[in-house]
N, C-alpha and C positions, 0 to 999 in steps of 0.2 A: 409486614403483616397487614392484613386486611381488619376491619371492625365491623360489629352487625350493623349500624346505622349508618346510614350515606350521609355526606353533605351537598346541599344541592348548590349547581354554579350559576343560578339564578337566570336571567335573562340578559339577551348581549345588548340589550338598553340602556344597561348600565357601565357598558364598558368603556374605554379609550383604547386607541389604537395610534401607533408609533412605526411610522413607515423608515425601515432604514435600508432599504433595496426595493429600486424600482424594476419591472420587468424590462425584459431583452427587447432590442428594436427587432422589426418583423425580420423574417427569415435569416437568423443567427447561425454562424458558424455551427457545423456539428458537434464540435468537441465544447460548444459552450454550453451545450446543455445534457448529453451523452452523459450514459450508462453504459461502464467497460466495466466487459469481468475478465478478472486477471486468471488467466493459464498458468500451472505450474509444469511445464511440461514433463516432469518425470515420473508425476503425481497424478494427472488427468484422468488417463486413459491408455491401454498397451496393446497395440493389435499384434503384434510376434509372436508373447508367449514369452520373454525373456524376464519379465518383472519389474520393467523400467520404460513408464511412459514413454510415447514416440510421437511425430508428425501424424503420420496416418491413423493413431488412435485417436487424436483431435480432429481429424479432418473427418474421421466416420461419426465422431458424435456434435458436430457442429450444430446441425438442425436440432437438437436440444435446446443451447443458448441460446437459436434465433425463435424456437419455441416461449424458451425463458423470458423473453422479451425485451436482452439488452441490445444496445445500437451496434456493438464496438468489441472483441476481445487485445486484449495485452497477453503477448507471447513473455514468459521472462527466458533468461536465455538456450538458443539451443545449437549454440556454433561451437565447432572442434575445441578440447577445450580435457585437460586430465581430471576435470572435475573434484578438484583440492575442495572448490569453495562451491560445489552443484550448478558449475557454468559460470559462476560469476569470473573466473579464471579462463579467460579465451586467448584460445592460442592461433584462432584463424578468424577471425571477423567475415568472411566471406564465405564459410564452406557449413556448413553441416555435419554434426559428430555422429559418426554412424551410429550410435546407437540411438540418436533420433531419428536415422534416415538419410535421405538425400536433398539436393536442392530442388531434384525434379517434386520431389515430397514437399518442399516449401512451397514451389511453384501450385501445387495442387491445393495444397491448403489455403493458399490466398486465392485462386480461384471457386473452389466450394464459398469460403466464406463471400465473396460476388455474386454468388447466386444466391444468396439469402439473406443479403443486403446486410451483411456485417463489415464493420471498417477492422482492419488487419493494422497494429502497434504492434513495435518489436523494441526488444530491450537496446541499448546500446549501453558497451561499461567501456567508458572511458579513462575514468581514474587509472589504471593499469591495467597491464596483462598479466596473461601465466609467463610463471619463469620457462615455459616451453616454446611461448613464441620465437619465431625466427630470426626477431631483433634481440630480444632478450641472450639468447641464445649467440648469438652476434657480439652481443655487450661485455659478455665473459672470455669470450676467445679475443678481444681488441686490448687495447692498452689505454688508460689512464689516459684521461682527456680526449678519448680519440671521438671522432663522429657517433661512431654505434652507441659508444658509452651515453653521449648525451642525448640521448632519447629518453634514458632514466635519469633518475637521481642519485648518481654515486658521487660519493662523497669521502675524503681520505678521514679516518678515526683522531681521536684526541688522543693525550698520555705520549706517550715519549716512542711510544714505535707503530704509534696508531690503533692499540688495544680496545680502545673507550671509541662508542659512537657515536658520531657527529653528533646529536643531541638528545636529551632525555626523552623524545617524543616515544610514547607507547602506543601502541597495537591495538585498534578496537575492538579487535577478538581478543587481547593481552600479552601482555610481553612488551617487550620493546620495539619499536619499528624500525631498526635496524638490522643488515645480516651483513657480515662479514664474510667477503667472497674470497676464492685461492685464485689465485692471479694464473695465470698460465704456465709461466715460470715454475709454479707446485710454493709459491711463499703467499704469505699471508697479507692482502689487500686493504683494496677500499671496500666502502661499506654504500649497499643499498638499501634505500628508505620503501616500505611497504606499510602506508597507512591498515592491511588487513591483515592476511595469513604471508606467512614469508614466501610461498607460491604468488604472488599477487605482487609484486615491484611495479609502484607507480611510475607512470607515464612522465617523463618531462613537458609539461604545456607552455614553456616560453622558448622553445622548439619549432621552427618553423615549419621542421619536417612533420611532426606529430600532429601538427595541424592539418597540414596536405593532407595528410596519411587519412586523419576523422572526415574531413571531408570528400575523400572519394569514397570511402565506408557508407555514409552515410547516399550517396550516390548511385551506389552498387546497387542499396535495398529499394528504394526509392525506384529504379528501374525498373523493377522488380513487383512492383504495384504495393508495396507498403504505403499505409495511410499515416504513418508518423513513426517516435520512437519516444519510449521512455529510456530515461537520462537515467544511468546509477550513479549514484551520489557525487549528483549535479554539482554540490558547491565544493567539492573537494580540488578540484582540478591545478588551480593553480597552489603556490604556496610562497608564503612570505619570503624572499629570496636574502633575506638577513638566517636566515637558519636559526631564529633563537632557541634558548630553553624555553621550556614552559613549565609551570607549576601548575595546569591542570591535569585531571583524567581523560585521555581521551575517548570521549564519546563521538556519535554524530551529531550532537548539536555544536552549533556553532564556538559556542562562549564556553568557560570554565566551567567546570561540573559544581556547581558548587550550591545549593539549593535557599542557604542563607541569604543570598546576593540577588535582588530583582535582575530578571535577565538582559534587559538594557544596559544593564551597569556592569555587568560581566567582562573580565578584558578576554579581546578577542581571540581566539586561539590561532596560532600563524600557519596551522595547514585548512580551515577551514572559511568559506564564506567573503574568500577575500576580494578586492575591488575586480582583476583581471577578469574572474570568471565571466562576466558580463560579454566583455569583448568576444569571446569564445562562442555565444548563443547568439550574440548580433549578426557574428558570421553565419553560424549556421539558418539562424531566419533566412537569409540570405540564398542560402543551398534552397531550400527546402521554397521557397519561392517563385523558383525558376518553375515550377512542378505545378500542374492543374488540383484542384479536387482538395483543397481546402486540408493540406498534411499539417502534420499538429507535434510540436517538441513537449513534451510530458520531462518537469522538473522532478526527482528526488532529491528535493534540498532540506533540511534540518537547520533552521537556523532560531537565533535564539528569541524573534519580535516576528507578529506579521508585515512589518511595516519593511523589514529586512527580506523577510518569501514574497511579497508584492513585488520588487525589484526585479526577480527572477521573471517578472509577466507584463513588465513594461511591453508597449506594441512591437517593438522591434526586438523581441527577444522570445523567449518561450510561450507557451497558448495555454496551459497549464503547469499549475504544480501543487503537487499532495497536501490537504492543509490537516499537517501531522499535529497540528495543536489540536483540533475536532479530535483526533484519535487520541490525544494524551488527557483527554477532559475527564474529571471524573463522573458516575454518575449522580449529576446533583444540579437541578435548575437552575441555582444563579451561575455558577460555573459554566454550564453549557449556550445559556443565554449569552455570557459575556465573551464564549470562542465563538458562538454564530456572530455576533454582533461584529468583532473584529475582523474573522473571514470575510465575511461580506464588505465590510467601509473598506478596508484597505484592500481588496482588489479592485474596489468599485473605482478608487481614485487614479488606479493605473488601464482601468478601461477592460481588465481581466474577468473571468469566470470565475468563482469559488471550488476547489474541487475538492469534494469530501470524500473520506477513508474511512472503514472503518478497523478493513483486516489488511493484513498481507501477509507473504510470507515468510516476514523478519520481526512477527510480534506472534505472542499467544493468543489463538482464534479468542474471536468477541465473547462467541458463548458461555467458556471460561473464564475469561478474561473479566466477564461482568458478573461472574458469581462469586467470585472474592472478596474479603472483606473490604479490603481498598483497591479502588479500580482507577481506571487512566490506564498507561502504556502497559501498568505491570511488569513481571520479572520479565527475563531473556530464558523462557522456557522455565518448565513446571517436571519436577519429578515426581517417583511414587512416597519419596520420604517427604516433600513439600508439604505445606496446606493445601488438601484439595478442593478444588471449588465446588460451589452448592450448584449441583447439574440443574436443578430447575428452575432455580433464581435466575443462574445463568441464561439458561437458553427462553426463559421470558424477557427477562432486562435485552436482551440482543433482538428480540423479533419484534419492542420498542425500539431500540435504540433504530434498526434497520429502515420502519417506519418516518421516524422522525428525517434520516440523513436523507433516504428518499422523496420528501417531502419538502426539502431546501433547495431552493435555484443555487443554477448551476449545473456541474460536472459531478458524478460518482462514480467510486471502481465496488465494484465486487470481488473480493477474493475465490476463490473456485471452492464449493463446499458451503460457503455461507448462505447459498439458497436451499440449503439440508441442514442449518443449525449445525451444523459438524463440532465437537467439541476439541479441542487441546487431546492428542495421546498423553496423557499423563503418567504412565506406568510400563512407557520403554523402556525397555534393556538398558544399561550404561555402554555395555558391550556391542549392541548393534547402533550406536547415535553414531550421524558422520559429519555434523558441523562442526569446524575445526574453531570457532569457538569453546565449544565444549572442552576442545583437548589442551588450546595452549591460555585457559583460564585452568584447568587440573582440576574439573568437572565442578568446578564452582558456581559458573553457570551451566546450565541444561543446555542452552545452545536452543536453536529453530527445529530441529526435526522433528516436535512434536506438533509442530501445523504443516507440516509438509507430505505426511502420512495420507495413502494412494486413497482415492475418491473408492466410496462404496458404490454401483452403479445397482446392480441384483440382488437383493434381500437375499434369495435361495443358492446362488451361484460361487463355486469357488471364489476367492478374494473378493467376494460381494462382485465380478464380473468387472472387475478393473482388467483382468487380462485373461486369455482364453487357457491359459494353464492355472490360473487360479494363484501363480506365484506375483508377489510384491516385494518392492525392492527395500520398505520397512512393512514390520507386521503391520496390520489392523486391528484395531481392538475387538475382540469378539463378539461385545454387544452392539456392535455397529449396522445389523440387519435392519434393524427399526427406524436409521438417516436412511437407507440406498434409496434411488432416486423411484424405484418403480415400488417400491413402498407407500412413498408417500405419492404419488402421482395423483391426479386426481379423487385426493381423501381431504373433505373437508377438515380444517384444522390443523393440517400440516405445514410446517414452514413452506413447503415448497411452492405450495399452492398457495401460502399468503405472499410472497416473491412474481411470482405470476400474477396475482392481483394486484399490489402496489407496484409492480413496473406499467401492467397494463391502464391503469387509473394515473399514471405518473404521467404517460404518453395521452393521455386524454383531454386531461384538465392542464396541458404543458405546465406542470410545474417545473418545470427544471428551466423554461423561460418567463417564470412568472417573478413576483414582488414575495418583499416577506417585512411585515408591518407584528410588531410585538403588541400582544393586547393582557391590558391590563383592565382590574377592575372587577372580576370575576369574583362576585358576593362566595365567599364559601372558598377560594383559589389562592391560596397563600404564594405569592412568587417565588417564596424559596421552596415550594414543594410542586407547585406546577407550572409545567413549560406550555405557553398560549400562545400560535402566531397566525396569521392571516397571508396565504399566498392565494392570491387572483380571493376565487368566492368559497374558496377551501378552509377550513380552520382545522389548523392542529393542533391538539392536546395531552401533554406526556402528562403524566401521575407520577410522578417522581417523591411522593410526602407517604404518609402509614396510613392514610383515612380513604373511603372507597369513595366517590364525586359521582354526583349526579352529572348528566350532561344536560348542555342548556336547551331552555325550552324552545321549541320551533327550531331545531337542527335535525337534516338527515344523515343519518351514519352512512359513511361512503365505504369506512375499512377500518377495523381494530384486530388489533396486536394481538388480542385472548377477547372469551365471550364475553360479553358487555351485558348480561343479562344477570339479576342477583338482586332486583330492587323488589320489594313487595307490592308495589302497584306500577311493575311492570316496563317502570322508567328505564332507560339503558344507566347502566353504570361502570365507571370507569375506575377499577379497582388498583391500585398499586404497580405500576411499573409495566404498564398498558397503552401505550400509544393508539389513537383515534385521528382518523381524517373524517369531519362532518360538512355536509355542505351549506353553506351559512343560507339563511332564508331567504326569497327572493321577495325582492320591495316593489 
């Protein structure tokens, strides 16, 4: 809530300043200071008509994003694939699932994006395949111990005729991570390990085939003029080859689920985060080296310290990785101060970038997400019988929060949608959601589908002009005229247009290669309720507390979150959960 009288935050005469990241040396890697908005490709854009994002729907609306003003898009995936898990389930690494198109279609789209000076990332899921792949597929027609077999992880059962699964390890989506195969013979087998949906049997990676194999993959794209690749759950790969039990939940973070436990104390979980994986990304720098133009390995790792995700960005290994603790922060000054603080030191000591997140496609969009009573990561999807979020809290706390990440050196992604405030579907169907989360939890969790719902493009146009039949492959919410993009286009006060201006001012003032020094001291500026930082001559200001702040004297307002106007003698005022960039005064 807001109050009628302001507190003023006096003069920066009074303040101290706490430098804990110096800027980048001159001309930095791209991906060190890059703005990637991440693609959903079934969700984009649909040039056919069929209701399921494609290539050439993204290829026609490209000069948007290069509009938009980021460097870089992130493809997630669009390879052959029965789509159990919405691609994350590939069952060709090299080809294109028609219903995205073809390769000539990839070919094109990495060439539009060269003409408009965007860098082209693609997903790569290594953890496993679809039970459709070739080897996979291989795995079940071979025999116990054979070659094909050990590309996965089968393993013969416990109990007396091998009934009981190798080990109590559970299913991130739920259930067990095991499935007990029929042997060819038509009797009853060994058993394979699927850290996700039982369409998804993980990869063996102490395999020396499995390795050839990621590396000419990796090869193929790469020829292909891809600018890098994000990693799907980079630290899963190897696994403790003791096969023990374990007594946690399996989540994706590294350590035990267990929230009583500081997370360094946590014992570690034996399919997560373990030493091998390292080896695996040293190789690939390697690959990726041989290659001109500065390509970039993008981590999804979850682990339980930053000092653990630092590892992941040592020089000889990845160039980035997600710092999913920024995204699990709650909103709340000293909290977000102490994730900036630790993103920053602990990549700084490995020579890394910071890369901030806010959304993707395996959490409930921010706008949501930040109108909740308690915020951080939040549930795994939002239903109509949930709590539902306060839409306008929400979508102000996000067009701060957005401010703010933009405003930290470093790397940032964009999720697709978050430059239109897009909210959470929160009132899907049960009946049309197809994250097999949802299914093999027994609708205990909602599952992802509700941030995966088709972009509005048209105010006026069937499916808001997601596709020229007006069909989507999940509904839209019906009041969703008021996010499409040509709504808000050039309308002061729009998200969209405040995204256009903080990327365009981000590129300006290079923040994303600048310093970030914490300033305290702020007469009237309680630490626990305002966030202060100083990048290059920039100062940022979040209002995170219930009282409305003056801003300080002799600063020019560069860009704020909501109108800063409300003081009686005309002062700018920085109201409640309003991020500001001012430009500090020149000496």
């Amino acid at each position: 809530m807001t109050v009628s009288a302001s507190v003023p935050l006096g003069t920066l005469d009074e303040t101290t300043s706490t430098l804990i990241h110096s800027p980048a040396g001159p001309d930095p890697e791209w991906w060190r200071t890059a703005v990637i908005y991440q693609i959903y490709p079934r969700s984009f854009a649909d040039a056919d008509g069929d209701g399921i994002g494609d290539l050439p729907g993204i290829t026609a609306r490209l000069h948007h994003l290069a509009e938009l003003g980021v460097d870089a898009i992130w493809l997630s995936p669009f390879y052959t694939s029965p789509q159990h898990d919405a691609g994350y389930d590939v069952a060709d690494y090299r080809q294109v699932d028609p219903r995205f198109g073809t390769l000539a279609d990839a070919d094109a789209l990495l060439a539009r994006a060269r003409e408009l000076g965007l860098r082209v990332i693609v997903d790569l899921v290594p953890n496993h395949t679809s039970d459709e792949h070739e080897w996979f597929q291989a795995a079940l027609a071979a025999a116990p111990g054979s070659a094909e077999r050990n590309r996965y992880i089968f393993r013969d059962g416990r109990g007396e005729s091998g009934e009981e699964p190798p080990t109590n390890w559970e299913s991130v989506f739920g259930g067990r991570a095991w499935t007990r195969i029929t042997e060819p013979d038509g009797t009853l087998g060994q058993w394979y390990l699927h850290l996700f949906d039982s369409h998804q049997p993980d990869l063996n990676w102490e395999n020396e085939e499995v390795r050839a194999e990621f590396d000419d993959v990796l090869r193929f794209w790469l020829d292909r003029g891809v600018d890098g690749f994000r990693v799907d759950v980079a630290h899963g790969l190897i696994k403790d080859q003791e096969f023990p039990d374990w007594g946690g939940h399996t989540t994706m973070v590294g350590g035990q689920d267990d929230d009583s436990v500081e997370a360094g104390d946590r014992p570690q979980a034996p399919m997560w985060d373990q030493p091998g994986v390292h080896e695996v990304y040293r190789r690939w720098h390697r690959v990726l080296a041989d290659y001109d133009g500065d390509r970039a390995l993008v981590a999804e790792a979850w682990t339980d310290t930053p000092e653990a995700l630092a590892r992941y960005v040592r020089p000889d290994e990845m160039h980035q990785a997600f710092n999913f603790d920024f995204l699990c922060t709650r909103w709340d000054a000293s909290e977000l101060r102490a994730s900036i603080t630790r993103g920053l030191t602990t990549s700084d000591e490995v020579g890394a970038p910071t890369t901030w997140v806010m959304s993707n496609h395996d959490v409930v969009r921010a706008s949501s997400r930040l109108g909740l009573a308690e915020t951080g990561k939040g549930p795994n999807g939002i239903g109509a019988e949930d709590t539902q979020p306060d839409a306008a809290l929400g979508l102000r706390r996000a067009s701060a929060a957005a401010l703010l990440m933009l405003a930290l050196p470093g790397s940032a992604y964009l999720y697709q949608g978050e430059e239109l405030g897009l909210p959470e579907h929160t009132a899907l169907p049960d009946q049309l959601r197809q994250d097999p989360a949802f299914f093999r939890t027994e609708g205990a969790e909602k599952g992802r589908d509700g941030c995966r719902v088709p972009l509005p493009w048209e105010a006026d146009a069937p499916g808001f002009g997601f596709s020229p039949t007006g069909t989507t492959w999940l509904p839209q919410p019906e009041d969703w005229a008021s996010f499409a993009r040509d709504a808000q286009m050039d309308q002061p006060g729009s998200t969209l247009e405040l995204y256009r201006a903080a990327l365009r001012l981000r590129a300006e003032w290079e923040l994303g290669a600048g310093s970030l020094a914490w300033v305290d001291g702020l007469p009237g500026a309680a630490r626990d309720s305002v966030l202060a930082f100083q990048n290059g001559s920039v100062l940022v200001l979040v209002n995170l507390g219930e009282q409305d702040l003056r801003l300080p004297e002799g600063t020019e307002v560069l860009l704020a979150s909501a109108d800063l106007s409300g003081s009686g003698d005309g002062a700018a005022v920085l109201a409640p959960d309003v991020t500001a960039w001012v430009q500090l005064p020149q000496v």
